[in-house]
N, CA, C and O of each residue as an XYZ file, in Angstrom:
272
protein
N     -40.080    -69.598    -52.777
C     -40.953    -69.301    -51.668
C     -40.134    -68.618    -50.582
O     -39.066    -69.046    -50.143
N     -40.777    -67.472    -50.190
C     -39.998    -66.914    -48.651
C     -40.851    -66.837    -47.581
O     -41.799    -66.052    -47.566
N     -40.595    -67.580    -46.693
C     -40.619    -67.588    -45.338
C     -40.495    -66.103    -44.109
O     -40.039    -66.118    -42.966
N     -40.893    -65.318    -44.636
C     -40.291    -63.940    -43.556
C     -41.688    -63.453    -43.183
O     -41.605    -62.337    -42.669
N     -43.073    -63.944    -43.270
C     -44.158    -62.933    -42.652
C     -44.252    -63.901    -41.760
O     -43.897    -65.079    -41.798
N     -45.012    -62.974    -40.584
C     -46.341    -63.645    -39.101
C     -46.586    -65.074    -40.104
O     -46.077    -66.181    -39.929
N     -47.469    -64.676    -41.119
C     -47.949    -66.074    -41.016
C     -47.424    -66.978    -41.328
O     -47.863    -68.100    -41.076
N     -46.124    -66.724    -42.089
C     -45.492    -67.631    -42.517
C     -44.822    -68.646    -40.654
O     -44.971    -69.769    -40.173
N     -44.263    -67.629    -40.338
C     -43.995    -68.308    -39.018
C     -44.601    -69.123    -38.239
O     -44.139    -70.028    -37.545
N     -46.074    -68.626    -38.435
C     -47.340    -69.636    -37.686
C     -47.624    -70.834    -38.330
O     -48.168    -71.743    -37.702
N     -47.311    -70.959    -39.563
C     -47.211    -72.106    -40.363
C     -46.019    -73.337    -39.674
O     -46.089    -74.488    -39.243
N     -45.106    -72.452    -39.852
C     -44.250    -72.980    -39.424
C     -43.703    -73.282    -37.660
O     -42.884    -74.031    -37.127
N     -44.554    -72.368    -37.251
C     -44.926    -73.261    -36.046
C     -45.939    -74.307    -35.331
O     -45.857    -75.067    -34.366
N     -46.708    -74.046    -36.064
C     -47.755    -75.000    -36.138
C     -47.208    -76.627    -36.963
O     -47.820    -77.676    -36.760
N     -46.390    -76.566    -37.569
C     -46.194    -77.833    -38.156
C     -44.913    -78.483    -36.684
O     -45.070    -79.554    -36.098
N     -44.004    -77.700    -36.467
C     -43.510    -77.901    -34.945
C     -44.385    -78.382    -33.920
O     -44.582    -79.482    -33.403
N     -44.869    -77.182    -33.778
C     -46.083    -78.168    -32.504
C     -46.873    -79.206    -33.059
O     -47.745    -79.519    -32.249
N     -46.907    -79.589    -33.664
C     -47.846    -81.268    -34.648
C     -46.964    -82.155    -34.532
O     -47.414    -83.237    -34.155
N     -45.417    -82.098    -34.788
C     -44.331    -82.989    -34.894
C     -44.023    -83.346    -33.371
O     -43.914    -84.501    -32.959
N     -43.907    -82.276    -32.644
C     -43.596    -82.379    -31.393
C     -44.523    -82.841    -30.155
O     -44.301    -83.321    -29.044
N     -45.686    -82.460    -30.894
C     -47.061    -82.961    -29.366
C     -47.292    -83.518    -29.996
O     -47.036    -84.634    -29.546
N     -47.800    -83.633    -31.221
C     -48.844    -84.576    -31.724
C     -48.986    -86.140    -31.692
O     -50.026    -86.790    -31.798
N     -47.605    -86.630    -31.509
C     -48.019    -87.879    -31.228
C     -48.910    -88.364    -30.145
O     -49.110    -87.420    -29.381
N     -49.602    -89.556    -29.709
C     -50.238    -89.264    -28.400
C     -49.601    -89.413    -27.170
O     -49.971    -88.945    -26.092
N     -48.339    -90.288    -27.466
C     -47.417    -90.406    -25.470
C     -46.817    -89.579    -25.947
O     -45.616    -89.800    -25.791
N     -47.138    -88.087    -26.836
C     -45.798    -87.203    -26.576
C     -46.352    -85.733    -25.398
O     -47.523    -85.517    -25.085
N     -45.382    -85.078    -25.029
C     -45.489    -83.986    -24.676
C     -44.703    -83.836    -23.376
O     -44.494    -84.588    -22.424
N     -44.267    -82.316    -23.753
C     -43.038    -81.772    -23.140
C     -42.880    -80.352    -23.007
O     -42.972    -79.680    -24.034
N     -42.701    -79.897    -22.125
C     -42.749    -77.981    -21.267
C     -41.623    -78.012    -21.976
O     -41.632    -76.919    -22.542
N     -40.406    -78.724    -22.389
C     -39.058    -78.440    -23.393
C     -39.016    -78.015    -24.471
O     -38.520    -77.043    -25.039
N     -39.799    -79.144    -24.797
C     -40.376    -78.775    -26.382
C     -41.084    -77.597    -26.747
O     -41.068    -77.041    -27.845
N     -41.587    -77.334    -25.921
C     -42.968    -76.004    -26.551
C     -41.747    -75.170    -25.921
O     -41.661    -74.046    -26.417
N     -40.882    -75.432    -25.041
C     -40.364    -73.750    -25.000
C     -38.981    -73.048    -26.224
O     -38.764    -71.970    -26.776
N     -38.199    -74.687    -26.161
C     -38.008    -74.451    -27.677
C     -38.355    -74.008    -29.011
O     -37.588    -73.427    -29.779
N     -40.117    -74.463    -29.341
C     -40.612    -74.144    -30.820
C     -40.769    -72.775    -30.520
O     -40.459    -71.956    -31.386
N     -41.496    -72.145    -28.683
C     -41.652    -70.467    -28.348
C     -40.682    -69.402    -28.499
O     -40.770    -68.177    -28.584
N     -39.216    -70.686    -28.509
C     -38.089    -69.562    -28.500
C     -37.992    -67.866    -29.408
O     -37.315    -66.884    -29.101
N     -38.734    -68.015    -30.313
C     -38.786    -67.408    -31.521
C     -39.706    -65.808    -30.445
O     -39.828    -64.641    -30.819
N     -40.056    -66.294    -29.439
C     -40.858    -64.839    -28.768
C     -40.923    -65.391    -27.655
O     -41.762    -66.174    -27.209
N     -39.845    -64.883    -27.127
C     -39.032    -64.883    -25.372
C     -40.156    -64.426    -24.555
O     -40.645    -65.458    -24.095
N     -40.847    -63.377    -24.117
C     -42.489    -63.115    -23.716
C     -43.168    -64.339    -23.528
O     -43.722    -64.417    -22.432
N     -43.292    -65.335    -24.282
C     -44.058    -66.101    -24.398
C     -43.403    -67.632    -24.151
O     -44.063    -68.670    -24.118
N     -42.152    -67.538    -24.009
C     -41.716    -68.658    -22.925
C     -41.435    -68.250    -21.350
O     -41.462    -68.983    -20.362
N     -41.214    -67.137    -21.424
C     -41.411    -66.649    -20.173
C     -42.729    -66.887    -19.171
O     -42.920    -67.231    -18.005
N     -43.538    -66.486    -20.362
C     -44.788    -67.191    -19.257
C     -45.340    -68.174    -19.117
O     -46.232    -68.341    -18.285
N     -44.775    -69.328    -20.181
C     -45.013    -70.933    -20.333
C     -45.076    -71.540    -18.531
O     -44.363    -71.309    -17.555
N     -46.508    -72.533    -18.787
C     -46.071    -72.950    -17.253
C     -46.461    -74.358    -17.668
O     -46.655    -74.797    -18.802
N     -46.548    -75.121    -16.183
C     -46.777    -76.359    -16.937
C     -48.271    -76.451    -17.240
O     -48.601    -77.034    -18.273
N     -48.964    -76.066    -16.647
C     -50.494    -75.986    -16.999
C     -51.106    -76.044    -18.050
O     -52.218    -76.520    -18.274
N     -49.751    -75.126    -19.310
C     -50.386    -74.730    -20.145
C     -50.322    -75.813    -21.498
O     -50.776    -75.700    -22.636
N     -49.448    -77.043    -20.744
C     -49.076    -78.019    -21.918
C     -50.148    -78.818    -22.315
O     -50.352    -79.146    -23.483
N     -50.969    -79.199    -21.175
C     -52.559    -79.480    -22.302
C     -53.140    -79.389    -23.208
O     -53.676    -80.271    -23.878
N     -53.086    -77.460    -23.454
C     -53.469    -76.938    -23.897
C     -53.000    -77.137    -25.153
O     -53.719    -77.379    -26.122
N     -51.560    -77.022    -25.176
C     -50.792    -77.351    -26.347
C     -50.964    -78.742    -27.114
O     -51.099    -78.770    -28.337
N     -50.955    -79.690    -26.465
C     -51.301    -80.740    -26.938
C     -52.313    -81.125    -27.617
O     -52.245    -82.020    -28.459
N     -53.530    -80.389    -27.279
C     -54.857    -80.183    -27.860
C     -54.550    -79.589    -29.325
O     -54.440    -80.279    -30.338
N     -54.465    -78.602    -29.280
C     -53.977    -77.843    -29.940
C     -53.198    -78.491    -31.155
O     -53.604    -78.411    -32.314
N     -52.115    -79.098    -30.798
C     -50.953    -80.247    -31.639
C     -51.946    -80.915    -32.344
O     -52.052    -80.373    -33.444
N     -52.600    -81.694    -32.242
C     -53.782    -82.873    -32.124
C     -54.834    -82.407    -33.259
O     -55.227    -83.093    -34.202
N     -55.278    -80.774    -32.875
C     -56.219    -80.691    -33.588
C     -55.854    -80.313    -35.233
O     -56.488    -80.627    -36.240
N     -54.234    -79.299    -35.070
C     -53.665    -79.397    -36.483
C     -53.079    -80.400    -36.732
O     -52.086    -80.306    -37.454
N     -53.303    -81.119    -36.453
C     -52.732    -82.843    -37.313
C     -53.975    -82.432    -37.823
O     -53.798    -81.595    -38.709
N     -55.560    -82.764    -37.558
C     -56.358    -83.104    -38.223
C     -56.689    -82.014    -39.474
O     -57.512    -82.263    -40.355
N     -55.989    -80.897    -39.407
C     -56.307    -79.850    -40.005
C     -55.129    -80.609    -41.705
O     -55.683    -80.993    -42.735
N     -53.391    -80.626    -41.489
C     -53.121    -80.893    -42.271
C     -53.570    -82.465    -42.660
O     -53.220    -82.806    -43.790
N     -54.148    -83.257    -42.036
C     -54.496    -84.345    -42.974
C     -55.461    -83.761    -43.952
O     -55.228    -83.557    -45.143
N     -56.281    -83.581    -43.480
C     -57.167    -82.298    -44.680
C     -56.464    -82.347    -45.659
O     -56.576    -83.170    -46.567
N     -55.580    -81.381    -45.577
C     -54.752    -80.387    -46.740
C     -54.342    -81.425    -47.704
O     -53.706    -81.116    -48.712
């Protein structure tokens, strides 16, 4: 298996943000700017506002890979 497309990356960030928010006392502006590192643009404009969002987000692909 290789790992080198978009989606492969979104996979693989998406299982990051699940590990990292998904618990429920978790969440951290550190964390998400770490898993963002991968596209500097987009930690750049990380604020804290937007960690809700993320968390939601975390939360809802948990429910996606229990599915799987």
């Amino acid at each position: 298996m290789r790992f080198d497309s978009y989606a492969d990356a979104g996979v693989l960030t998406a299982v990051k943000l699940l590990n990292a928010l998904g618990p429920a006392d978790s969440s951290s502006l550190t964390s998400l700017a770490k898993i963002l590192a991968i596209d500097p643009p987009s930690v750049a404009r990380l604020r804290k506002g937007d960690e809700a969002g993320f968390v939601i987000l975390a939360r809802a692909l948990g429910k996606v890979f229990e599915d799987l």
